[in-house]
TORDOMAR-269924 format. One record per residue (C-alpha): residue number from 1; x, y, z. Coordinates in nm, 4 decimals. Layout:
% TORDOMAR-269924
seq=NUM, c1=X, c2=Y, c3=Z
...
This chain:
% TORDOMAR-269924
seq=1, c1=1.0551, c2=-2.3727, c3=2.1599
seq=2, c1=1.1742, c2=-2.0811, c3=2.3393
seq=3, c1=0.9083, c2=-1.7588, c3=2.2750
seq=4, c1=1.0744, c2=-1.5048, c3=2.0901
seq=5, c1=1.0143, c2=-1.1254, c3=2.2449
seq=6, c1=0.8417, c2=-0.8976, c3=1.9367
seq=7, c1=1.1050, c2=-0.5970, c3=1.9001
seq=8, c1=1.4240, c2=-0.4406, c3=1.7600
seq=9, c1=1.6390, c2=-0.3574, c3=2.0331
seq=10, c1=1.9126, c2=-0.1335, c3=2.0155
seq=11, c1=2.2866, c2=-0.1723, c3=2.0996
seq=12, c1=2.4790, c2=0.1152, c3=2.2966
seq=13, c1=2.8048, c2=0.0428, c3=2.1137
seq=14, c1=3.0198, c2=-0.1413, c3=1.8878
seq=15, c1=3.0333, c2=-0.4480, c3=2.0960
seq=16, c1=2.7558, c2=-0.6130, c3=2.3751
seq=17, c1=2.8169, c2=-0.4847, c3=2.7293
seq=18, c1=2.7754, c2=-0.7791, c3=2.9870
seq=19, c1=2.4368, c2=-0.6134, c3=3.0833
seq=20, c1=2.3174, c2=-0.6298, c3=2.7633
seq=21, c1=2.4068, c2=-0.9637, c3=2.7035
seq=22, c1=2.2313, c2=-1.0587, c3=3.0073
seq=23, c1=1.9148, c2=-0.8733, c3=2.8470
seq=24, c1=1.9286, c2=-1.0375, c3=2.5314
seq=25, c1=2.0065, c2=-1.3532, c3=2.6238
seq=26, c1=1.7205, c2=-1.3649, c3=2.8876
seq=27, c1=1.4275, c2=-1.2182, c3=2.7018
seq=28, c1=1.5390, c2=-1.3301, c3=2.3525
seq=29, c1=1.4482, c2=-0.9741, c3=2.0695
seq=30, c1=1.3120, c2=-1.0851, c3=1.7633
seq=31, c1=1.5644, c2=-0.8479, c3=1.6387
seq=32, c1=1.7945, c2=-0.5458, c3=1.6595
seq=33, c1=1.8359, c2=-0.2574, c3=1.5131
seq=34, c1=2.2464, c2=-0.0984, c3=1.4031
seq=35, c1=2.2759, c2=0.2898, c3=1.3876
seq=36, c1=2.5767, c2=0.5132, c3=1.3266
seq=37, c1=2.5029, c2=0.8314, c3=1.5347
seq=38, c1=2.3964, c2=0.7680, c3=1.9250
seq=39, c1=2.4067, c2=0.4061, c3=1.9664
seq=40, c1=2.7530, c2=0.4394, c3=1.7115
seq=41, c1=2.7233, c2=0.0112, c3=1.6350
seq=42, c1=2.8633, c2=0.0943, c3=1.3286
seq=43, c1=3.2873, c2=0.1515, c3=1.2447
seq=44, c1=3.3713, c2=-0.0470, c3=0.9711
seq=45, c1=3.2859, c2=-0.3938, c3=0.8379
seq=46, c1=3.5255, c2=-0.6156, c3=1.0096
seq=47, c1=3.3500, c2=-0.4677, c3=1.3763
seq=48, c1=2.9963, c2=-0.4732, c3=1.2604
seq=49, c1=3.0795, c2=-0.8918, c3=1.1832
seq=50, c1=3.1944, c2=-0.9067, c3=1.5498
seq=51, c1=2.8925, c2=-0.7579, c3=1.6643
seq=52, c1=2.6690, c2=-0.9382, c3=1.5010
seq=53, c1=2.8306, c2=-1.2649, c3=1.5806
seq=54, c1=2.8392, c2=-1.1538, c3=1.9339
seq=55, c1=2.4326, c2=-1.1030, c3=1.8883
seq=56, c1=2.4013, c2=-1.4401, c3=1.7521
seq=57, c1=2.6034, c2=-1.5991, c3=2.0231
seq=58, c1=2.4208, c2=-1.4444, c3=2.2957
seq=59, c1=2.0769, c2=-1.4935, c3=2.1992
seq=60, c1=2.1767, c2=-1.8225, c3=2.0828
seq=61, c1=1.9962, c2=-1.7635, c3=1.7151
seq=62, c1=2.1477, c2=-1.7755, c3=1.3811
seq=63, c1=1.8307, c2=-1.6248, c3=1.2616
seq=64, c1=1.7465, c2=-1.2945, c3=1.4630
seq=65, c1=1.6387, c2=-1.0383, c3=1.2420
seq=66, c1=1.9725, c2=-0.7867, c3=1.2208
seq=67, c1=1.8023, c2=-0.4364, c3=1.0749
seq=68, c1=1.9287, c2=-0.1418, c3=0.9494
seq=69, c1=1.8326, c2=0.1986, c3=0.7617
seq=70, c1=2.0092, c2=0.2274, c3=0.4677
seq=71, c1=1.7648, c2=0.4027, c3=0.2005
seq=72, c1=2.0255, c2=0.6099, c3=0.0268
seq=73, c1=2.1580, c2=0.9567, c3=0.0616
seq=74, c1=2.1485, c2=1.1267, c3=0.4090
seq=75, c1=1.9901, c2=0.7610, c3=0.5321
seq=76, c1=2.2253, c2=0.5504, c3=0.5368
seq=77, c1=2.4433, c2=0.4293, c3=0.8280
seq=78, c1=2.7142, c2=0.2805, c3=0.6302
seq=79, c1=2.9252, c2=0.4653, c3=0.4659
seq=80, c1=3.1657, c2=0.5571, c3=0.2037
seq=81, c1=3.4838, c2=0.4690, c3=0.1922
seq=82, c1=3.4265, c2=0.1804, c3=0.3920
seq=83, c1=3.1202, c2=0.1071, c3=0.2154
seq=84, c1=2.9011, c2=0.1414, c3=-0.1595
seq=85, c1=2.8290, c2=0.5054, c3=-0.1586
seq=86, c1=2.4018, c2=0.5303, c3=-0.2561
seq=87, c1=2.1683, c2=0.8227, c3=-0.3649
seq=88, c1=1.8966, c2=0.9098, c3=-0.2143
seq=89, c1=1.5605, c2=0.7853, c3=-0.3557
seq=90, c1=1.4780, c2=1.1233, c3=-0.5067
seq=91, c1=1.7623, c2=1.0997, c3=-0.7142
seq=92, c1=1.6417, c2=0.7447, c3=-0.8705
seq=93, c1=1.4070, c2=0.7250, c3=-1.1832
seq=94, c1=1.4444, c2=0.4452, c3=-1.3666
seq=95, c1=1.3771, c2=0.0562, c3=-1.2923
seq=96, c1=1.7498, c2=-0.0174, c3=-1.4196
seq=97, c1=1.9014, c2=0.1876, c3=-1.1542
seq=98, c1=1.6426, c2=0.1325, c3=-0.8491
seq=99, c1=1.7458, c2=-0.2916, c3=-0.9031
seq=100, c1=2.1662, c2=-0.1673, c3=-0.8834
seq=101, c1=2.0413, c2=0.0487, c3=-0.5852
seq=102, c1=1.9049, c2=-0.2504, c3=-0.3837
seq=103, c1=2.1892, c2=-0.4942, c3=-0.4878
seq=104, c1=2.5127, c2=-0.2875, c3=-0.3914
seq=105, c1=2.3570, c2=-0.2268, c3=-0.0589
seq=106, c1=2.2534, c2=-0.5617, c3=-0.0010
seq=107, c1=2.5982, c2=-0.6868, c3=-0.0775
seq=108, c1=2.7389, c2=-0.4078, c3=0.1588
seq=109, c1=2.4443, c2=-0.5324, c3=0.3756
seq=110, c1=2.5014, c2=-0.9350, c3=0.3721
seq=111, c1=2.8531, c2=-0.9430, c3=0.4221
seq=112, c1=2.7969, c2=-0.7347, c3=0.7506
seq=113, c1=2.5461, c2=-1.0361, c3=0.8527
seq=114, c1=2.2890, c2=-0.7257, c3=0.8352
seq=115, c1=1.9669, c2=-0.8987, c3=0.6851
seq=116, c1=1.6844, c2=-0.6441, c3=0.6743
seq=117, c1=1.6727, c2=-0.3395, c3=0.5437
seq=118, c1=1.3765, c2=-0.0296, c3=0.6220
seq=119, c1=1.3484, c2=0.0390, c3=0.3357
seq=120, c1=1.2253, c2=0.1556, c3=0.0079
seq=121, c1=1.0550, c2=0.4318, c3=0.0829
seq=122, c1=0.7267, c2=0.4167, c3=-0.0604
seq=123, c1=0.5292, c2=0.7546, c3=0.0944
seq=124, c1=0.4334, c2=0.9565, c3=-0.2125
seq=125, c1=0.6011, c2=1.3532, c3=-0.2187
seq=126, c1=0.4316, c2=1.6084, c3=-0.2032
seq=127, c1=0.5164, c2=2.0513, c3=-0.1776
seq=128, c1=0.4312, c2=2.0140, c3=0.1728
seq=129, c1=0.6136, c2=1.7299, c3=0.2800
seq=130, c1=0.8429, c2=1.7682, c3=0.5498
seq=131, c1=1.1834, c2=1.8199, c3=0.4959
seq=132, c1=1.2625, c2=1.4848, c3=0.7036
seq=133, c1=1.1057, c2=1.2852, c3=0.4262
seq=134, c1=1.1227, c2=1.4564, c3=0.0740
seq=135, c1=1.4355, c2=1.3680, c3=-0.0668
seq=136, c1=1.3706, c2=0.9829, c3=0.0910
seq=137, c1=1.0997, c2=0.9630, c3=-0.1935
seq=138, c1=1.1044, c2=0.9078, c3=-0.5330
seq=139, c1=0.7886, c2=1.0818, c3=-0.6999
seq=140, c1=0.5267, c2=1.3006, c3=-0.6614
seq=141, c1=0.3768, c2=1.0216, c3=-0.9078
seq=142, c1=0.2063, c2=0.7316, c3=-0.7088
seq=143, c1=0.2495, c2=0.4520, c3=-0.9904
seq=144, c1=0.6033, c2=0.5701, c3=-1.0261
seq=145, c1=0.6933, c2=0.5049, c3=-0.6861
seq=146, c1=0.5254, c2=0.1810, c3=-0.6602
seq=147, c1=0.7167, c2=0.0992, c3=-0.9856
seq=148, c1=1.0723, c2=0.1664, c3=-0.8394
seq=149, c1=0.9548, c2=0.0393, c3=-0.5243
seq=150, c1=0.8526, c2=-0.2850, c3=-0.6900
seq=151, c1=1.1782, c2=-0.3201, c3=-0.8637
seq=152, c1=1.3791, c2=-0.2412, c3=-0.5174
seq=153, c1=1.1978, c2=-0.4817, c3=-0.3204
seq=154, c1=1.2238, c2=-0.7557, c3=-0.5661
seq=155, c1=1.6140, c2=-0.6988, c3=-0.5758
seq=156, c1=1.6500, c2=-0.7170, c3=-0.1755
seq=157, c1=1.4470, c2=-1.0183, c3=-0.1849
seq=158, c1=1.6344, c2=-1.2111, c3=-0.4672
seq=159, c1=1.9898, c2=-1.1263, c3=-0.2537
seq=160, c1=1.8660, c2=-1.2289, c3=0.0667
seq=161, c1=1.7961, c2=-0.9113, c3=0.2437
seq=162, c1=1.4232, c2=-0.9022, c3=0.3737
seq=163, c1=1.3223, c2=-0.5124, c3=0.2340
seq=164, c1=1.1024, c2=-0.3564, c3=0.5156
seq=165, c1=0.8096, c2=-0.0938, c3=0.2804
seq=166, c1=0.7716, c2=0.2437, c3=0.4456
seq=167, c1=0.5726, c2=0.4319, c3=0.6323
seq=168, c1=0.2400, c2=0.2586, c3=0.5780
seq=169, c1=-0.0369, c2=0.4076, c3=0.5202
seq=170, c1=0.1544, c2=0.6915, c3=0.3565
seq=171, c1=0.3144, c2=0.9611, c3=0.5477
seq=172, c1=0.3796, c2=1.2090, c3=0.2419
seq=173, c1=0.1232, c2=1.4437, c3=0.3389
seq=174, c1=0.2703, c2=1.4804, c3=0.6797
seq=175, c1=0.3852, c2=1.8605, c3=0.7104
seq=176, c1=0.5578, c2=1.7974, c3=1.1159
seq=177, c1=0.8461, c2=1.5661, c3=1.1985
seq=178, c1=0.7345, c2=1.2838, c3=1.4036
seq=179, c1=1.0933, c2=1.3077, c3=1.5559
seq=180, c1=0.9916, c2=1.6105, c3=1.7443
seq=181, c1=0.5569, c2=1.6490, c3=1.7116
seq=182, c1=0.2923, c2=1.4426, c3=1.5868
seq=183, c1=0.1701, c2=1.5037, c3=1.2251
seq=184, c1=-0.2034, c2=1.5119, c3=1.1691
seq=185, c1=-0.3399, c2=1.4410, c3=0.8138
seq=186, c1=-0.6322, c2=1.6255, c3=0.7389
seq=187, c1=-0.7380, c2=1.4616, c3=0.4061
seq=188, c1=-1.0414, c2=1.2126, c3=0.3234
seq=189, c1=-1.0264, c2=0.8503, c3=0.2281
seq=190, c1=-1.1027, c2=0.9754, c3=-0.1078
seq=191, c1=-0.7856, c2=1.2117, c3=-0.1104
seq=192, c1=-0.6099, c2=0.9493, c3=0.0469
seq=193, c1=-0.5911, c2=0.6660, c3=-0.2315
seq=194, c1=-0.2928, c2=0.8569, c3=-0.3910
seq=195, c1=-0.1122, c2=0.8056, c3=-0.1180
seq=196, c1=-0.2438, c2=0.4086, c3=-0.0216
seq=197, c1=-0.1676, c2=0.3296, c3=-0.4197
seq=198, c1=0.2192, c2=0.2014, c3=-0.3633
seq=199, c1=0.1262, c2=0.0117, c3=-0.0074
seq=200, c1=-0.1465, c2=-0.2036, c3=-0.2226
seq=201, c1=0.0256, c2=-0.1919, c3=-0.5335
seq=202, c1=0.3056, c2=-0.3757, c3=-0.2648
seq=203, c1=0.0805, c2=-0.5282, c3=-0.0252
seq=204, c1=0.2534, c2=-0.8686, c3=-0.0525
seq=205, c1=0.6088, c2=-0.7324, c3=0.0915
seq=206, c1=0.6781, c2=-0.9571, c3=0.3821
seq=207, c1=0.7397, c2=-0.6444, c3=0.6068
seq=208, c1=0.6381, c2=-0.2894, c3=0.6600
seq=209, c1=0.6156, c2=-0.0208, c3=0.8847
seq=210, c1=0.3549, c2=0.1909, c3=1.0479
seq=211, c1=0.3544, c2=0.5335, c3=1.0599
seq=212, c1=0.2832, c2=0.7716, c3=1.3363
seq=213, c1=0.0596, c2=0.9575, c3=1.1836
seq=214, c1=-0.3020, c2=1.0666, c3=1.2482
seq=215, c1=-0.5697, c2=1.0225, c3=0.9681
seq=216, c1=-0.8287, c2=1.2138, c3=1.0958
seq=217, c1=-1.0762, c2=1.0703, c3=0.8444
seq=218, c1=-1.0475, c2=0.7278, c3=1.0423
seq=219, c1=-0.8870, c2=0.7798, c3=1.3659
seq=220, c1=-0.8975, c2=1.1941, c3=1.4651
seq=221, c1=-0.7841, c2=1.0875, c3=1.8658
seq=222, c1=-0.4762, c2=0.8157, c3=1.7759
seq=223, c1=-0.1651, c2=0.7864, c3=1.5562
seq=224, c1=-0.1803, c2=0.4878, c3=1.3426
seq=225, c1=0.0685, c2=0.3168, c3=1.5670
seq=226, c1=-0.1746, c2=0.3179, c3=1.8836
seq=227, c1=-0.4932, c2=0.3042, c3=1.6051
seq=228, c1=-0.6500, c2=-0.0634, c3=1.5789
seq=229, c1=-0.8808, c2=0.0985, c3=1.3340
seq=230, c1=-0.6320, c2=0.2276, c3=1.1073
seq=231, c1=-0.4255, c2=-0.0722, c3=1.1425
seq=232, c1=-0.7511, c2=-0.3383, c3=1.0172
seq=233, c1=-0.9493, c2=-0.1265, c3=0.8405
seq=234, c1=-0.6704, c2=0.0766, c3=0.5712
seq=235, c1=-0.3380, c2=-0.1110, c3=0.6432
seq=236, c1=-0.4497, c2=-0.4574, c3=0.6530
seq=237, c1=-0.8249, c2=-0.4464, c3=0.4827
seq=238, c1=-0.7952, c2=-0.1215, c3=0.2459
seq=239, c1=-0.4418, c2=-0.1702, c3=0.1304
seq=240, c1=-0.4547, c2=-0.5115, c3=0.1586
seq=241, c1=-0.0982, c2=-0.5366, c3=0.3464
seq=242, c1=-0.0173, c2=-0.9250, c3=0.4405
seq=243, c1=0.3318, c2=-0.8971, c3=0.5985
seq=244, c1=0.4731, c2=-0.8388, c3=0.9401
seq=245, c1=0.3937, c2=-0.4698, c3=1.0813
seq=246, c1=0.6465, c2=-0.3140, c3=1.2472
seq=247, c1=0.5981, c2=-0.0117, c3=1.4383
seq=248, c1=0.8310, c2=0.3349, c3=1.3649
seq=249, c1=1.0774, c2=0.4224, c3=1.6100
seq=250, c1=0.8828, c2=0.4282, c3=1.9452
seq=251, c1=1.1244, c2=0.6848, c3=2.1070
seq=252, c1=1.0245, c2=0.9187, c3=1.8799
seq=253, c1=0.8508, c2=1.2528, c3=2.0108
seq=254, c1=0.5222, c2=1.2017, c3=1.8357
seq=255, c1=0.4294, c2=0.9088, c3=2.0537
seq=256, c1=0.3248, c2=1.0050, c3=2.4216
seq=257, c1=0.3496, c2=0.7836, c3=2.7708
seq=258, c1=0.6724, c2=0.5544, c3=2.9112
seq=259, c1=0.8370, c2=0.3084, c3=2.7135
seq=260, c1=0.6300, c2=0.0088, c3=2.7953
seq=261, c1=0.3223, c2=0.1912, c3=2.7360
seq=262, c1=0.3852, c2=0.2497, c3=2.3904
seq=263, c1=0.4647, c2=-0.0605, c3=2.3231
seq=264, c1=0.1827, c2=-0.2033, c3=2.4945
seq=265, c1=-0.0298, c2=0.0874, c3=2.2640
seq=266, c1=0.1509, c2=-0.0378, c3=1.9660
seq=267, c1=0.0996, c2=-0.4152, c3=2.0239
seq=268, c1=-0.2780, c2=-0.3803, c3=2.1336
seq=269, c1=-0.3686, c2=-0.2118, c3=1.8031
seq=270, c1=-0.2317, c2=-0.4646, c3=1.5691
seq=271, c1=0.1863, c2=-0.4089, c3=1.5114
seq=272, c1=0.3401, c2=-0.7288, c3=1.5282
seq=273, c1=0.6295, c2=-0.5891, c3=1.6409
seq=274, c1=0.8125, c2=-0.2676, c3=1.8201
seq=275, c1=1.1003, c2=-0.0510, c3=1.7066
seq=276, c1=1.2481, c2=0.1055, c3=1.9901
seq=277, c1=1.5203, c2=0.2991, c3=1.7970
seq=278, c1=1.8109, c2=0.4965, c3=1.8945
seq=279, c1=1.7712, c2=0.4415, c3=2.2743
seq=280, c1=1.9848, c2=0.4204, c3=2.5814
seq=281, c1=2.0356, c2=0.0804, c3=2.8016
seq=282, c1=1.7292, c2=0.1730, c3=3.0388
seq=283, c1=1.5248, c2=0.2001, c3=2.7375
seq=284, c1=1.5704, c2=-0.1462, c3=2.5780
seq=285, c1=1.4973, c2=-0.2397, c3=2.9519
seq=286, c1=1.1706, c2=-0.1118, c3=3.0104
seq=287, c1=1.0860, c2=-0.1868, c3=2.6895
seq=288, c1=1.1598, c2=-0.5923, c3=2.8193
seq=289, c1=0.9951, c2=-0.5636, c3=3.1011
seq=290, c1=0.6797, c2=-0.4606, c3=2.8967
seq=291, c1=0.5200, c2=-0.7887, c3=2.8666
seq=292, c1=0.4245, c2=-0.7560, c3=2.5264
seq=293, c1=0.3955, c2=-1.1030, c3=2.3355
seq=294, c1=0.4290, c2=-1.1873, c3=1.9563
seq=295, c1=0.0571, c2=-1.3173, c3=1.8800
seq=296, c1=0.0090, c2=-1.6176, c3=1.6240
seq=297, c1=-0.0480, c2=-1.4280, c3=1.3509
seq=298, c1=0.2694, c2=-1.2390, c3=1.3062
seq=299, c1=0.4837, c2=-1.5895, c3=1.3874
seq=300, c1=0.3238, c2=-1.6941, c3=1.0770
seq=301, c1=0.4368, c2=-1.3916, c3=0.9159
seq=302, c1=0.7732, c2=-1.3959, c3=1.0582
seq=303, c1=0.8522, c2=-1.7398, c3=0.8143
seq=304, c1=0.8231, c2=-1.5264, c3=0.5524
seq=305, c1=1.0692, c2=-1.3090, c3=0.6269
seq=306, c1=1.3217, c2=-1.5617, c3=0.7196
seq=307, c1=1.2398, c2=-1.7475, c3=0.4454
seq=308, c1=1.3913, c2=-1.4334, c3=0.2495
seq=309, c1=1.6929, c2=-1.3608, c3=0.4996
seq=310, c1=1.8166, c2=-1.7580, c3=0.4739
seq=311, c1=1.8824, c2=-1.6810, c3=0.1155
seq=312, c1=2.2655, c2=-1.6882, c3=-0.0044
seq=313, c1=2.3885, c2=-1.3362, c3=-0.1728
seq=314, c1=2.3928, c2=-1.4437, c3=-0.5656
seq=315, c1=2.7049, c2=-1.4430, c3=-0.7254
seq=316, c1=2.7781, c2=-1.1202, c3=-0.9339
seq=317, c1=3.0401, c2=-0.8399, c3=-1.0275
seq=318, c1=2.9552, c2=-0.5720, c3=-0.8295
seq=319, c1=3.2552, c2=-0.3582, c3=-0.8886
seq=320, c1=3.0868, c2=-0.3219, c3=-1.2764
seq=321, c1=2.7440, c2=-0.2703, c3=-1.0933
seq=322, c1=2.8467, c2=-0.0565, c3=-0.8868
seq=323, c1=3.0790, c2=0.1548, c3=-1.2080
seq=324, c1=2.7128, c2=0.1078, c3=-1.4350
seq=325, c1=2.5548, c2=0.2915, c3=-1.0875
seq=326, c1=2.7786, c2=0.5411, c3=-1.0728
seq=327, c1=2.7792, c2=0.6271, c3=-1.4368
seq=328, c1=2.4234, c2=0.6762, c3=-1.4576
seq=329, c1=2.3796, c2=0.8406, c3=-1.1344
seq=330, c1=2.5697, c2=1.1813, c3=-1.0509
seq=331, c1=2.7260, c2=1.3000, c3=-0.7624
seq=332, c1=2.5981, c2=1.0717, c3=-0.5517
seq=333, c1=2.7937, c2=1.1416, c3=-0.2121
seq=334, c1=2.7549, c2=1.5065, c3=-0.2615
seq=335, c1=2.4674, c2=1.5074, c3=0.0473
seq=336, c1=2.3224, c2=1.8848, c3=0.0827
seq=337, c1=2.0199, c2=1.7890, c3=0.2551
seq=338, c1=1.9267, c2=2.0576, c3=0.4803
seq=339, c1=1.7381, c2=1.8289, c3=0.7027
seq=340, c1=1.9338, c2=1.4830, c3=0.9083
seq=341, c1=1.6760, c2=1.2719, c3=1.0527
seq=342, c1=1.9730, c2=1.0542, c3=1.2297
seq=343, c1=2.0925, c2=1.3525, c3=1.3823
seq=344, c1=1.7672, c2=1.4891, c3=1.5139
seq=345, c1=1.7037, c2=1.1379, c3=1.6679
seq=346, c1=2.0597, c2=1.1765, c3=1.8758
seq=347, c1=2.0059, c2=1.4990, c3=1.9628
seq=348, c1=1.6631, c2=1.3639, c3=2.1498
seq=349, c1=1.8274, c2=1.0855, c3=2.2980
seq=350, c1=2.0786, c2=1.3535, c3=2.4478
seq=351, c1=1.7858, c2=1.6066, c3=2.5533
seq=352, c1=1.6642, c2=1.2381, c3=2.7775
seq=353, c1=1.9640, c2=1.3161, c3=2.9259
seq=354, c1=1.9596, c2=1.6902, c3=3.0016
seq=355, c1=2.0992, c2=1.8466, c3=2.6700
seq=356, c1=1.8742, c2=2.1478, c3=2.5706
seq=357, c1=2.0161, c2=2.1595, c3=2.2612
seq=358, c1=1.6424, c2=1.9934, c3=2.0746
């Protein structure tokens, strides 16, 4: 059987170019990963079905992992009209409406051919948490978040979207943006079970993803990314987490050295897979040419995961879910975030290519 390379590649358009076909189809991504801004793979439904067939085709894989962010609010790459407009997590507080969340977007989701999802959000919020993350999660209140959480990630699993938990260990302390600088936590393991409550309360997810953060009470030189201690002794022994790791979005500016290095860095200290995010052609390249290998262990993992994204969308009405949603939920696609995450990540794939603008 043909080895599968461990990463989510990105797309530079709405359709394959013949060089990236020629990438894919030679070293064979686990996955890929669909933004609006940057890459722009997303226009309406219709194209994003092309696409993904066109993905399928090439690779020669009717089950490569076809990811997205779509939390809600300001994250989301499909959008209204086209598609179910969502809150963001902050605005959700009740069981009831955190299930309706997870089923209108894996609807929207499915009949794209989109099958995972990053997301819930599970970092706790705190005064201090950045303005890139705050509205993206739903309490200051750790067993609240693991309780919408829980209810989210049940709903994405029972519609056949594999839900992807977020940022392990917990990145709600984190005061900088990993987009632009590397956030260092400063609190003890003690401090620190607030935060690892929702991860362990979730620990049986069949994905998550790390966090580049530094927890100086384990690993003071390395984010958790690069940090085999972090990654066996708090994600996978502490919290307990059994699923496939995926890394954050290597391009971003918290993570030092070339493409391949990171990923190398990232593989080495126990992710089972890379994220390269928003990234041009020469990127997704490098990143190939890496050498990294999926290990054993996360192949196991992986059959989870597809176990989940093989399921059927169930039957339902979601025009009433979506009407019981919108009832209970105000102003939902009134957005007046002050901070764009998406944005921040174009505007650093531009500076790559001399924009000063970051």
């Amino acid at each position: 059987m043909r080895a599968v390379f461990p990463a989510f590649l990105s797309v530079q358009g709405p359709t394959l170019s013949d060089d990236e076909k020629r990438l894919f189809a030679k070293y064979n991504p686990l996955g890929v990963c669909l933004f609006a801004i940057g890459c722009a793979n997303v226009e309406n439904s219709s194209q994003v079905q092309k696409l993904v067939a066109q993905i399928k085709e090439t690779v020669g894989r009717d089950d490569i992992l076809i990811a997205v962010d779509q939390e809600g609010g300001r994250v989301r790459r499909l959008t209204e009209p086209e598609w179910t407009p969502v809150a963001a997590q902050s605005q959700i507080a009740t069981k009831q409406n955190a299930v309706l969340h997870a089923q209108l977007i894996s609807k929207d989701l499915k009949n794209c051919g989109i099958n995972v999802n990053f997301a819930p959000v599970l970092d706790v919020a705190y005064k201090t948490t950045n303005a890139v993350l705050k509205n993206r999660c739903f309490s200051d209140d750790e067993t609240k978040v693991a309780e919408l959480g829980g209810a989210m990630v049940t709903a994405y699993e029972n519609s056949g979207v594999c839900p992807c938990i977020k940022h392990l260990p917990g990145h709600g302390r984190a005061q900088a943006d990993p987009h632009l600088q590397l956030p260092i936590i400063e609190e003890n393991l003690q401090a620190l079970e607030k935060d690892f409550y929702p991860f362990r309360q979730l620990r049986n997810t069949p994905m998550g993803m790390a966090a580049h953060i530094v927890l100086k009470a384990v690993d003071a030189e390395n984010p958790a990314t690069f940090s085999a201690k972090v990654i066996k002794e708090i994600i996978r022994e502490k919290i307990g987490f059994e699923g496939l790791l995926v890394s954050d979005a290597i391009m971003m500016n918290a993570l030092k050295g070339s493409v391949a290095e990171r990923a190398t860095k990232c593989i080495d200290a126990g992710c089972d897979v890379v994220c390269l995010g928003n990234a041009d052609f020469a990127a997704n390249e490098e990143l190939c040419r890496s050498g990294i290998k999926m290990t054993d262990a996360a192949q196991e993992r992986l059959q989870k995961v597809l176990g989940i994204t093989h399921r059927a969308l169930p039957s339902a009405d979601y025009e009433y879910l979506q009407n019981k949603y919108c009832r209970s939920l105000k102003n939902i696609i009134s957005y007046s975030y002050e901070y764009d995450a998406t944005e921040v990540l174009n505007k650093l794939r531009n500076s790559k290519k001399g924009d000063k603008n970051v």
